[in-house]
C-alpha positions in Angstrom: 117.4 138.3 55.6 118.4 138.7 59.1 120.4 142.0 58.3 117.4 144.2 57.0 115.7 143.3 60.5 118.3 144.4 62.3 118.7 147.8 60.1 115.3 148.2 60.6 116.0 147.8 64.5 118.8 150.1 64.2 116.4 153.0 62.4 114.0 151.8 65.7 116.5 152.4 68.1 117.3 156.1 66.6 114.1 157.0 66.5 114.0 155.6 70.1 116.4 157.8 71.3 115.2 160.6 69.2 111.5 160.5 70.9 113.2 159.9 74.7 114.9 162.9 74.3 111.7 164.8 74.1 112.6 165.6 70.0 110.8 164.3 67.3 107.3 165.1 68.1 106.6 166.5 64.3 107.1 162.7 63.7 103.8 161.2 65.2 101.1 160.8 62.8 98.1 162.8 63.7 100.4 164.9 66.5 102.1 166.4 63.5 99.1 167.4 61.3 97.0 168.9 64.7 96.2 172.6 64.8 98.7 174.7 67.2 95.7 174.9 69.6 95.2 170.6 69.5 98.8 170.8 70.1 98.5 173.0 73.1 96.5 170.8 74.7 98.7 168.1 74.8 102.3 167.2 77.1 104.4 166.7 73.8 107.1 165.7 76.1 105.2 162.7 77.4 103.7 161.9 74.6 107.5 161.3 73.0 108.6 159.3 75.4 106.0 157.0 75.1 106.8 156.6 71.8 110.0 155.7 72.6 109.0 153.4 75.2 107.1 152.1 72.1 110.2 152.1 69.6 112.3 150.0 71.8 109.7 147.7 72.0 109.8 147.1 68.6 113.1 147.0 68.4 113.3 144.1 70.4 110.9 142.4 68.6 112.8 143.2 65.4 115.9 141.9 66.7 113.8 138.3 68.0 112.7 138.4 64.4 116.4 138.6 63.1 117.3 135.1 65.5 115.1 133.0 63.0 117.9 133.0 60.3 120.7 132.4 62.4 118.8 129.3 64.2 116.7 128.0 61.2 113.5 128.6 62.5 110.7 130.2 61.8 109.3 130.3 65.4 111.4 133.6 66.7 109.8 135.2 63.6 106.4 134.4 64.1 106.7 135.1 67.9 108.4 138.8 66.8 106.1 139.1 64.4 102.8 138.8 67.2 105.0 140.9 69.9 104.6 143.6 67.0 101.1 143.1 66.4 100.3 143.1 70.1 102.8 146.0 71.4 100.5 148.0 68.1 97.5 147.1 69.9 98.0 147.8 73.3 99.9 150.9 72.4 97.0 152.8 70.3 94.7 151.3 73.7 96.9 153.0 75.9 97.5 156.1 74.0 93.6 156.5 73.1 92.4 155.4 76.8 91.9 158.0 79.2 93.7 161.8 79.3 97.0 160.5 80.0 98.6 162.9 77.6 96.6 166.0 78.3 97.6 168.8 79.8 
């Protein structure tokens, strides 16, 4: 089991490094389906590199999650698995809080 979390924190690193770059705006939901005008209003470059603040923090959590199998325990999943949860939360706070990505 521990191999498809890290895979799935390998594809979170990519896009990681896809979204620091500045690229990949066309994949953040509700970014992407905005009018060219919406879009205008906002610093897509800022906006992708919080989101790839965002995908190496759940990366990281991904990889704690992938320690349960090789030590036996189910703690460093359930502790991954609320890092997750709470990096989510205070993401979609931070995000919606605020003008901090308008131009």
């Amino acid at each position: 089991m521990w191999i498809v979390h890290v895979i799935i924190a390998l594809i979170f690193l990519a896009l990681g490094v896809v979204f620091m770059m500045g690229k990949g705006a066309f994949l953040i939901a509700g970014y992407n389906t905005s009018s060219k005008e919406t879009k205008d209003k906002y610093d897509e470059k800022a906006l992708c590199k919080f989101m790839g603040k965002i995908m190496f923090a759940y990366m990281g959590s991904f990889l704690l999650m992938a320690t349960s199998d090789l030590f036996k325990s189910m703690v460093p999943m359930w502790i991954g698995f609320a890092i997750f949860f709470v990096i989510s939360i205070l993401a979609v706070v931070y995000a919606n809080m605020g003008s901090r990505f308008r131009r």
